[in-house]
Gaussian input, Z-matrix of N, CA and C with variables (Angstrom, degrees):
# hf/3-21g

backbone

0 1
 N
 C     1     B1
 C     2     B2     1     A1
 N     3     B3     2     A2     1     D1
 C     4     B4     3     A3     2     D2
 C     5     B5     4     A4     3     D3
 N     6     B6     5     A5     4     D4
 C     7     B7     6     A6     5     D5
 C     8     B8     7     A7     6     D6
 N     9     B9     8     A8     7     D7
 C    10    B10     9     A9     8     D8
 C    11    B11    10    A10     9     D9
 N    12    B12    11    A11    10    D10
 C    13    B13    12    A12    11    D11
 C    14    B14    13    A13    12    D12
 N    15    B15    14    A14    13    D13
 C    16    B16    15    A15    14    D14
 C    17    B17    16    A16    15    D15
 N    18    B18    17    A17    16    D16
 C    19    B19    18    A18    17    D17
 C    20    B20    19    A19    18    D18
 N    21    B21    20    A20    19    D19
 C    22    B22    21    A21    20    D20
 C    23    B23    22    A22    21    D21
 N    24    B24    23    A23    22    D22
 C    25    B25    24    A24    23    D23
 C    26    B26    25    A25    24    D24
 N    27    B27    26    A26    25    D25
 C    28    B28    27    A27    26    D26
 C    29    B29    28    A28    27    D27
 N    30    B30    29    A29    28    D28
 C    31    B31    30    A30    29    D29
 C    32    B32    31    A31    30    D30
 N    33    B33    32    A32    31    D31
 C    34    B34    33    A33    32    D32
 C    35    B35    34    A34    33    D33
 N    36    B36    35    A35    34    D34
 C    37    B37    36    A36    35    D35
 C    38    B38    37    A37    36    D36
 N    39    B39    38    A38    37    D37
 C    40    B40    39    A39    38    D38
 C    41    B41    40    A40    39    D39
 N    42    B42    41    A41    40    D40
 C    43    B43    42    A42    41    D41
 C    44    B44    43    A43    42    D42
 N    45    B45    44    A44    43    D43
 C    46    B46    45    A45    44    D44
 C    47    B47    46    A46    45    D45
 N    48    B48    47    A47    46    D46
 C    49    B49    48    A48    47    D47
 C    50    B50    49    A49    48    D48
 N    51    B51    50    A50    49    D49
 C    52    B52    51    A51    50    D50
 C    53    B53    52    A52    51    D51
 N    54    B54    53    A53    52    D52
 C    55    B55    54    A54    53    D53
 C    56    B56    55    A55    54    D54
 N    57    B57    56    A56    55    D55
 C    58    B58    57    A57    56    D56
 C    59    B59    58    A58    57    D57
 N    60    B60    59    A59    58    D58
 C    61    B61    60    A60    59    D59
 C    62    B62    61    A61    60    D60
 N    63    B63    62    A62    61    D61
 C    64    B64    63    A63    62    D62
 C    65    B65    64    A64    63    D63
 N    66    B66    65    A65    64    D64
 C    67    B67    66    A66    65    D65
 C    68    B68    67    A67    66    D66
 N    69    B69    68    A68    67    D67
 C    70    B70    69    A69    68    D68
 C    71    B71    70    A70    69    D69
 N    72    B72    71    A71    70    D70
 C    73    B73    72    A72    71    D71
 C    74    B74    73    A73    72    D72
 N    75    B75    74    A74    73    D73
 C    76    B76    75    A75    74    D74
 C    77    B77    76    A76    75    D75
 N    78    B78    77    A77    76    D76
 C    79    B79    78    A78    77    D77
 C    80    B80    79    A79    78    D78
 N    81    B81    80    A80    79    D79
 C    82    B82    81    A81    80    D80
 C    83    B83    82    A82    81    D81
 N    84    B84    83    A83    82    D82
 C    85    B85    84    A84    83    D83
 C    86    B86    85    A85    84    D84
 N    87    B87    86    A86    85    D85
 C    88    B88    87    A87    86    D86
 C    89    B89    88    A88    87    D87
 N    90    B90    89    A89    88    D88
 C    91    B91    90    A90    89    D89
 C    92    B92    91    A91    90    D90
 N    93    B93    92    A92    91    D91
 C    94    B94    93    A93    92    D92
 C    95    B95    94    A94    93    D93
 N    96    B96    95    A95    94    D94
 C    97    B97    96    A96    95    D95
 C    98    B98    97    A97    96    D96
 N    99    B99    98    A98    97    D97
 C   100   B100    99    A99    98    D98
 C   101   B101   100   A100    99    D99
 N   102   B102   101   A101   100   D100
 C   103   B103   102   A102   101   D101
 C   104   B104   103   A103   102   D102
 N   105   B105   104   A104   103   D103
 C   106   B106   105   A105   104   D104
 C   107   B107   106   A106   105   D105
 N   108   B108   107   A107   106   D106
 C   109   B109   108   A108   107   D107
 C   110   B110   109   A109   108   D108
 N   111   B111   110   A110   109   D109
 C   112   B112   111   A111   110   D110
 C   113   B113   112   A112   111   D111
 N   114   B114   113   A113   112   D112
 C   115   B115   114   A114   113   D113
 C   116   B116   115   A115   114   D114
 N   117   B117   116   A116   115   D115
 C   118   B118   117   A117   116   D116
 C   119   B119   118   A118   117   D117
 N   120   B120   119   A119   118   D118
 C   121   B121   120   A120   119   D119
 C   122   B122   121   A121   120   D120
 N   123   B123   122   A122   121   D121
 C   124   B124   123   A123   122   D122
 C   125   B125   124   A124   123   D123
 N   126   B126   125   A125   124   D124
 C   127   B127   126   A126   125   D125
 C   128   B128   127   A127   126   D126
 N   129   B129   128   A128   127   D127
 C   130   B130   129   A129   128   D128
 C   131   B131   130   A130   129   D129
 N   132   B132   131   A131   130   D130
 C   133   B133   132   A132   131   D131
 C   134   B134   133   A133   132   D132
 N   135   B135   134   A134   133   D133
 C   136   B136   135   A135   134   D134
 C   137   B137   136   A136   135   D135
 N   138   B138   137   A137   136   D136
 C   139   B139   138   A138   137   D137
 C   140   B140   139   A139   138   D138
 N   141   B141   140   A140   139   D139
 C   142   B142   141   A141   140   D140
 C   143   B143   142   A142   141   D141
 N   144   B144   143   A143   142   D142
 C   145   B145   144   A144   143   D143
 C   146   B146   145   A145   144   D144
 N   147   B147   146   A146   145   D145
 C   148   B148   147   A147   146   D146
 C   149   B149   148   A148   147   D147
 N   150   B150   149   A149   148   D148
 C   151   B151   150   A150   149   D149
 C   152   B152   151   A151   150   D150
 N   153   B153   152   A152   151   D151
 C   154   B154   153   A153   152   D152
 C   155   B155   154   A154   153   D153
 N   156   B156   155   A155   154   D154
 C   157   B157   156   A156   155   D155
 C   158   B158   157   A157   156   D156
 N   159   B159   158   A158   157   D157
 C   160   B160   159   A159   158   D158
 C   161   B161   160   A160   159   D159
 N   162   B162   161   A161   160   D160
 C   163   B163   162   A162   161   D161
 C   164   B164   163   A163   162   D162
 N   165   B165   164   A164   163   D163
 C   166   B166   165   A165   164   D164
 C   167   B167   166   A166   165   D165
 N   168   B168   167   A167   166   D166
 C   169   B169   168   A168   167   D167
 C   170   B170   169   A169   168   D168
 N   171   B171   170   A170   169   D169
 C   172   B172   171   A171   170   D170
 C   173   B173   172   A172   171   D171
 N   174   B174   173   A173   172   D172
 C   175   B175   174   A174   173   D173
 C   176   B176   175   A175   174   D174
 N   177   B177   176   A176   175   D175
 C   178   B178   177   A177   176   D176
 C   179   B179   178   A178   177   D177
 N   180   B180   179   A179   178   D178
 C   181   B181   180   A180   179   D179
 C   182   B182   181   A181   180   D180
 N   183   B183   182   A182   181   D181
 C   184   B184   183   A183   182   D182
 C   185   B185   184   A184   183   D183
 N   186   B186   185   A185   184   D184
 C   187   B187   186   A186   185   D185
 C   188   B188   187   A187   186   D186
 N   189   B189   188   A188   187   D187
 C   190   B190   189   A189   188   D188
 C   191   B191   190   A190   189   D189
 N   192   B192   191   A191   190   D190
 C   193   B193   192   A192   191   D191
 C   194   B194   193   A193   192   D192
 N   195   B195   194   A194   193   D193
 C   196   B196   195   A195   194   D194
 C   197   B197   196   A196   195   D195
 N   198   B198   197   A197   196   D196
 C   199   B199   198   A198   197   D197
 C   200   B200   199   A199   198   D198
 N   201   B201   200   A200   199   D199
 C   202   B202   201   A201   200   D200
 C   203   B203   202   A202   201   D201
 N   204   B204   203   A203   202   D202
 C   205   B205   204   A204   203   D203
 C   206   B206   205   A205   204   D204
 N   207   B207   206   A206   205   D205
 C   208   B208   207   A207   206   D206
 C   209   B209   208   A208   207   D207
 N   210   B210   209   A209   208   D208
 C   211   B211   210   A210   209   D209
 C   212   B212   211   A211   210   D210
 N   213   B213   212   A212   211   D211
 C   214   B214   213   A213   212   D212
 C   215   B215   214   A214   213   D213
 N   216   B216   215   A215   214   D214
 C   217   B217   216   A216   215   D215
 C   218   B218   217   A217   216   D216
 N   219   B219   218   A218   217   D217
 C   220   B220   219   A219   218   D218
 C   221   B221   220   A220   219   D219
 N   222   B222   221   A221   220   D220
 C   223   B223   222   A222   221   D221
 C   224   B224   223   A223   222   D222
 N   225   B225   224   A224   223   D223
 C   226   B226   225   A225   224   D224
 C   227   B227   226   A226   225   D225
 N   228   B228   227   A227   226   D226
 C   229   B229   228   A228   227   D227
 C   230   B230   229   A229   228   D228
 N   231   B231   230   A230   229   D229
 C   232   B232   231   A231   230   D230
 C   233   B233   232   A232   231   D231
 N   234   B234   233   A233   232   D232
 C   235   B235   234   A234   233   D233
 C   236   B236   235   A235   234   D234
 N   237   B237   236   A236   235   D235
 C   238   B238   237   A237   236   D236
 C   239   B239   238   A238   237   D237
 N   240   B240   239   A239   238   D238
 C   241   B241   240   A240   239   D239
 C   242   B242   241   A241   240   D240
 N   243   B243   242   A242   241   D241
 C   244   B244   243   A243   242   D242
 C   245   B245   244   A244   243   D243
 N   246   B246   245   A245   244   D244
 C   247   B247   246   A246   245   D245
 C   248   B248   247   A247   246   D246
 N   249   B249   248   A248   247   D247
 C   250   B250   249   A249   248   D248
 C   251   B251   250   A250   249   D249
 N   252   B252   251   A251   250   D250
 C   253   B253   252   A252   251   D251
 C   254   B254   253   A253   252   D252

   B1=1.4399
   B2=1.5373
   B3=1.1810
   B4=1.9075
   B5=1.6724
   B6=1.7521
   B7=1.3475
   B8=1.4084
   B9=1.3358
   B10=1.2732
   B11=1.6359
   B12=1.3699
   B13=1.2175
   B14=1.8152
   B15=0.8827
   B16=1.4188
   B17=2.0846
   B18=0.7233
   B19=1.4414
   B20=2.2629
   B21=0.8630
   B22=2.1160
   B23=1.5047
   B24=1.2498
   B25=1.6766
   B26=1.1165
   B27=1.6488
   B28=1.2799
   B29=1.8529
   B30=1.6920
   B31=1.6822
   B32=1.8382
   B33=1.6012
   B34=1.6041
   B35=1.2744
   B36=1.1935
   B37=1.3456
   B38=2.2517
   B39=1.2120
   B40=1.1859
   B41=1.5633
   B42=1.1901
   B43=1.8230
   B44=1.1920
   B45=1.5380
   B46=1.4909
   B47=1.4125
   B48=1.8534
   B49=1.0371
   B50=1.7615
   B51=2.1610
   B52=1.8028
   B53=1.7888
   B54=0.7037
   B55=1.8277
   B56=2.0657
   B57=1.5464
   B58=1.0735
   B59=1.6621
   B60=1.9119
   B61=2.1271
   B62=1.2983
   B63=0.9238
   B64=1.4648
   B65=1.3134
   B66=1.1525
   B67=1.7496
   B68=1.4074
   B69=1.1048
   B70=1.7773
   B71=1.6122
   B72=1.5439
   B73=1.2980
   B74=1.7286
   B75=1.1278
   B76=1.6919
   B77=1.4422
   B78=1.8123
   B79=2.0083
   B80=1.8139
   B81=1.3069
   B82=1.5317
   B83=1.3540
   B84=1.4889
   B85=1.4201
   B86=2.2090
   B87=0.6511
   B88=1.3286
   B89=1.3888
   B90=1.7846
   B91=1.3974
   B92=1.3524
   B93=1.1390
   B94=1.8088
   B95=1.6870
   B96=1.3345
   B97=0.8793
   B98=1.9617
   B99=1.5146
   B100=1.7095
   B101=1.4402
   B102=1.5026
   B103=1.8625
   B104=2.1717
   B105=1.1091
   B106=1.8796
   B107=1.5436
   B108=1.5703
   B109=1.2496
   B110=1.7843
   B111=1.4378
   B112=1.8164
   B113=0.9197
   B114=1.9697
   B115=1.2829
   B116=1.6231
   B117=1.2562
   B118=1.2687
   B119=1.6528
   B120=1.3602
   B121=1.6244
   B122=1.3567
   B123=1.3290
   B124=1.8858
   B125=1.3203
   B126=1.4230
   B127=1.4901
   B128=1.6662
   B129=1.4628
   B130=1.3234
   B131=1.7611
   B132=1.3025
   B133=2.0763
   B134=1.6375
   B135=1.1481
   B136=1.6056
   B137=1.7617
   B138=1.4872
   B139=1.6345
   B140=1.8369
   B141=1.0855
   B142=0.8913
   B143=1.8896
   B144=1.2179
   B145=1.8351
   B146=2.0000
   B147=1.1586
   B148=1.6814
   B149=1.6349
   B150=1.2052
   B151=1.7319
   B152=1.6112
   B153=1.5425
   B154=1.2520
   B155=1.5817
   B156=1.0687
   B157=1.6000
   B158=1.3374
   B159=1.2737
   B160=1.5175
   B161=1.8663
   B162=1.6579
   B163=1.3567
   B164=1.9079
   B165=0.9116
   B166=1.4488
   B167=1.0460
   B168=1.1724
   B169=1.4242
   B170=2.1677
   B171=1.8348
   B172=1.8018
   B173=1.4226
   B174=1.7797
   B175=1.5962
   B176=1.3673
   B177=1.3211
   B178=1.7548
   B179=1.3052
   B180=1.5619
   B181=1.6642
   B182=1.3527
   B183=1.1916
   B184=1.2448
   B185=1.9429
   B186=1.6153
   B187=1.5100
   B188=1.6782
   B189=1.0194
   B190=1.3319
   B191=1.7401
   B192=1.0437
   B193=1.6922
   B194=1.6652
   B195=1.1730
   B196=1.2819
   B197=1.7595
   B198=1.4512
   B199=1.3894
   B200=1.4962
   B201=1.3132
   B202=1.1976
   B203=1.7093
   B204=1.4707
   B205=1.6545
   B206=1.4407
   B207=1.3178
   B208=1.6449
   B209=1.2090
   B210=1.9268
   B211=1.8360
   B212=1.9525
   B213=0.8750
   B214=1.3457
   B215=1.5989
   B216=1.2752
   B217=1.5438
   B218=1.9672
   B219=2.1122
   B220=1.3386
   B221=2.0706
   B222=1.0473
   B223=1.6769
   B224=1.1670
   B225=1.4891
   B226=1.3768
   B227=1.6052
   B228=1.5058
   B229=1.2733
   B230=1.4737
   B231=1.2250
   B232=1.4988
   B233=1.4760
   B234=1.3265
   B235=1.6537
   B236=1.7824
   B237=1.7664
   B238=1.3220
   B239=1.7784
   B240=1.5518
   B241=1.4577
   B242=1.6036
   B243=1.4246
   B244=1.6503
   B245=1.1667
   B246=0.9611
   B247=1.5133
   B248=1.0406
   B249=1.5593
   B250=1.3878
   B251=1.2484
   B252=1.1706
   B253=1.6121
   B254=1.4367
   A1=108.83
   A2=107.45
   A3=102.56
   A4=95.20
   A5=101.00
   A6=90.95
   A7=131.77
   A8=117.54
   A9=142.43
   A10=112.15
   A11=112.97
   A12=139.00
   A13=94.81
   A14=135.68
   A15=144.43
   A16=107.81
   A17=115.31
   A18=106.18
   A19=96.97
   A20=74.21
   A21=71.26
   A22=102.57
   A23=121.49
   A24=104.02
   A25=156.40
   A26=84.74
   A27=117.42
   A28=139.78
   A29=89.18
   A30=91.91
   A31=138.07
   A32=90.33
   A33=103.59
   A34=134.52
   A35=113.55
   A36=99.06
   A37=77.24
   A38=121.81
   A39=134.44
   A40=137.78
   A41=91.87
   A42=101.04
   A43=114.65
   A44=127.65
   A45=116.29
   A46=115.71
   A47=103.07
   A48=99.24
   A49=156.33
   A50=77.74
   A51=94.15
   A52=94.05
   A53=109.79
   A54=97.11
   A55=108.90
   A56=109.15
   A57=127.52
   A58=127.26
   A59=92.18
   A60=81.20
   A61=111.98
   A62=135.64
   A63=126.83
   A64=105.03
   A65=136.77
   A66=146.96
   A67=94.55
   A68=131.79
   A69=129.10
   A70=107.48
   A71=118.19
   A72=113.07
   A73=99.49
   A74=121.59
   A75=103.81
   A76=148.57
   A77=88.77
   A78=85.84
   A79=92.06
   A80=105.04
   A81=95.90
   A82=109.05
   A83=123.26
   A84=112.04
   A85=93.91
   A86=124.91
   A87=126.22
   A88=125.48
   A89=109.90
   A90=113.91
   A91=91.36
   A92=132.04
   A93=110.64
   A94=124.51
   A95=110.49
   A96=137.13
   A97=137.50
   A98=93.80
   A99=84.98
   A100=122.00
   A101=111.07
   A102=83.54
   A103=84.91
   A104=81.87
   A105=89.30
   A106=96.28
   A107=109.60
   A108=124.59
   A109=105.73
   A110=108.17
   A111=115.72
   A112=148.71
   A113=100.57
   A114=128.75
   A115=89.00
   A116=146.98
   A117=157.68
   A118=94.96
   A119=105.41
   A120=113.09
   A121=99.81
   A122=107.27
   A123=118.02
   A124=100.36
   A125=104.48
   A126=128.70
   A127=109.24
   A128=122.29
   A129=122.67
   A130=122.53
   A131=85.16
   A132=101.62
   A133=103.97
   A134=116.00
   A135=116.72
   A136=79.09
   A137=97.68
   A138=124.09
   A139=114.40
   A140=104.39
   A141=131.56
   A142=137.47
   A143=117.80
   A144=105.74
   A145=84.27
   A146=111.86
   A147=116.54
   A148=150.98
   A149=116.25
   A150=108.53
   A151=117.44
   A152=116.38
   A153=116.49
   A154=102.11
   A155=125.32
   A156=140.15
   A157=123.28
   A158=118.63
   A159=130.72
   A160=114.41
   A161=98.18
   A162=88.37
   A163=120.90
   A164=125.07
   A165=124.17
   A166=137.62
   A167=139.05
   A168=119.18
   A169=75.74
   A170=92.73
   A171=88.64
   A172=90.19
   A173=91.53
   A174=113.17
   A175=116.90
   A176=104.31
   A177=115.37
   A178=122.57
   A179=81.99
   A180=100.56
   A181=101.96
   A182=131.91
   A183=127.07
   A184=109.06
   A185=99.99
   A186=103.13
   A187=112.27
   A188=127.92
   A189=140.59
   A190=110.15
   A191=105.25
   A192=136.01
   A193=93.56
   A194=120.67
   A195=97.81
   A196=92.86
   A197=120.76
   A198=133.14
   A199=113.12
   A200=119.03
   A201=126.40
   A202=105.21
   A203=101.59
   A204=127.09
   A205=114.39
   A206=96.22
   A207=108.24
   A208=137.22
   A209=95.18
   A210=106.04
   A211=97.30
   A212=157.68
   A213=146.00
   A214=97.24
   A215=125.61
   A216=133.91
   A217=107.33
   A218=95.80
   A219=91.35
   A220=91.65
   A221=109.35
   A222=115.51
   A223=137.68
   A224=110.51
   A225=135.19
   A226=126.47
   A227=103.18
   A228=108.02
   A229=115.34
   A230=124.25
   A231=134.95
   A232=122.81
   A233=108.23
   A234=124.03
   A235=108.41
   A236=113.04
   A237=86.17
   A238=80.48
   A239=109.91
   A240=129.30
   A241=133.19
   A242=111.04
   A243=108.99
   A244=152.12
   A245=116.99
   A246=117.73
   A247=130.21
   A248=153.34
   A249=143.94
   A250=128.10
   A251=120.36
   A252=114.35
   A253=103.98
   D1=151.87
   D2=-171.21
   D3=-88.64
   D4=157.81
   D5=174.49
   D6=-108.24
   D7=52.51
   D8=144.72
   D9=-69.13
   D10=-72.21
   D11=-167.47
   D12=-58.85
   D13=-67.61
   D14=-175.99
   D15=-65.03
   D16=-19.98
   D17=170.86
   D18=-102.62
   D19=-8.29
   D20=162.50
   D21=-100.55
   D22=-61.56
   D23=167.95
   D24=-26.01
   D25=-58.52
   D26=152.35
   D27=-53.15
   D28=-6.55
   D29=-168.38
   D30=63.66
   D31=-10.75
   D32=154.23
   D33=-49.40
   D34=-39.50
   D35=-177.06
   D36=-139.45
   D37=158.54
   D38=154.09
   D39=-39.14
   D40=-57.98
   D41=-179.91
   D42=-143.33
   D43=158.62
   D44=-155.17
   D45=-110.24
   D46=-5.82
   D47=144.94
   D48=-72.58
   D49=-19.99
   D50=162.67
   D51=-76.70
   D52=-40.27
   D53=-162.62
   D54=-56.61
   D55=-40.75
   D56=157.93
   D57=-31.54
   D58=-63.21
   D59=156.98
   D60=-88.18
   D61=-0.74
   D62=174.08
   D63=-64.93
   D64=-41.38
   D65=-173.37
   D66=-85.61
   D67=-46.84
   D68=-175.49
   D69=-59.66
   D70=-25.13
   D71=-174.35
   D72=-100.40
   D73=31.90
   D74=-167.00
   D75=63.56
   D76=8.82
   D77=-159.57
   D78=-103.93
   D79=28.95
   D80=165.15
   D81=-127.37
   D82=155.88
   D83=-158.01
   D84=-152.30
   D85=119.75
   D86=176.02
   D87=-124.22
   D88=106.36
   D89=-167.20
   D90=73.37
   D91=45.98
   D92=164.25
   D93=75.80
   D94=-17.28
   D95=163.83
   D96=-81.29
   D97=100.85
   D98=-172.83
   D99=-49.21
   D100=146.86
   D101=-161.16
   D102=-122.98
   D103=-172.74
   D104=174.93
   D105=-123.04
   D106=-175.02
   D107=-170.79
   D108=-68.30
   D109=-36.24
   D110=171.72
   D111=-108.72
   D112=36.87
   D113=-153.29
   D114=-94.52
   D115=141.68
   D116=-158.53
   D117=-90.56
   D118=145.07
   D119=167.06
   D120=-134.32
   D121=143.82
   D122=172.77
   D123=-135.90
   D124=170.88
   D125=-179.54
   D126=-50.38
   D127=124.84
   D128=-179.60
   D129=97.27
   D130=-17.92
   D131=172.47
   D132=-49.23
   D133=142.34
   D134=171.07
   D135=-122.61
   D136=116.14
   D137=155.41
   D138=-93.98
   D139=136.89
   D140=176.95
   D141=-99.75
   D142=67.78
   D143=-141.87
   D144=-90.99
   D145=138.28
   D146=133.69
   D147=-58.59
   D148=55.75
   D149=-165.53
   D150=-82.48
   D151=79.14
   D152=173.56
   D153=87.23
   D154=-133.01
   D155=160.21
   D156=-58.30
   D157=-5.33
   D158=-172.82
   D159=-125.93
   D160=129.24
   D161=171.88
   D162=-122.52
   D163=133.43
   D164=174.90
   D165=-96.50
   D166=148.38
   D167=-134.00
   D168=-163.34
   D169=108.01
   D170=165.27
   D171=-120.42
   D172=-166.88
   D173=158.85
   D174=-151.98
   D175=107.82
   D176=170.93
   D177=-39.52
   D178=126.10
   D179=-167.27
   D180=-98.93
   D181=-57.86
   D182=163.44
   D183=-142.88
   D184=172.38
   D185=177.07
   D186=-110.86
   D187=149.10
   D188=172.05
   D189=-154.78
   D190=132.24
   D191=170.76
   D192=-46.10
   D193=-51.19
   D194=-158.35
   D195=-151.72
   D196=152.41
   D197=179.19
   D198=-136.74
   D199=168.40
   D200=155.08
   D201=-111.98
   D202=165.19
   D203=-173.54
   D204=-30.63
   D205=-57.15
   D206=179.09
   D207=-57.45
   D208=-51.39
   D209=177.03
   D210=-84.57
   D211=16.84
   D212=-161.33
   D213=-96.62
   D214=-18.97
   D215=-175.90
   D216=-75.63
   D217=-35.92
   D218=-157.57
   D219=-94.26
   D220=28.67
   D221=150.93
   D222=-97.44
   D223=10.19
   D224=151.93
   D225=-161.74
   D226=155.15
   D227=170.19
   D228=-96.57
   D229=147.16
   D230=170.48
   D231=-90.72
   D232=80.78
   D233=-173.72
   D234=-57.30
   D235=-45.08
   D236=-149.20
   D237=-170.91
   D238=114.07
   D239=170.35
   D240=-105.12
   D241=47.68
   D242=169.48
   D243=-73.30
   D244=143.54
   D245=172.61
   D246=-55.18
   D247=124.83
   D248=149.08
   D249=-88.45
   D250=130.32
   D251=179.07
   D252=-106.91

């Protein structure tokens, strides 16, 4: 699944067109790897997003096309929430 599409599923980021420049500017990174807006994510990926001063750090638990409110949390785990100054 690209990771535009999967951080909107996911409830990470809101809309996939924000998630879209979010990847155009570099602040997404997968496996260590800078990724783009149609860079593929699978089960076990540790993503990496940038929000401002803050970086997040999950790992895909699984993928699905489509979620509701509730389960969209249990499609990832949340490894690691820092600060940047």
């Amino acid at each position: 699944m690209r990771i535009d599409k999967f951080l909107k599923v996911s409830r990470l980021i809101r809309r996939r067109t924000l998630a879209k420049q979010v990847a155009d500017q570099g602040r997404i990174e997968i496996n260590g790897q800078v990724a783009k807006a149609s860079s593929t994510v699978k089960e076990g990926d540790e993503v990496a997003i940038r929000f401002g001063q803050k970086i997040v750090t999950v790992q895909v638990n699984m993928i699905k096309n489509t979620t509701k409110k509730d389960e969209a949390e249990s499609m990832y785990s949340l490894l690691e929430e820092k600060v940047v100054e």
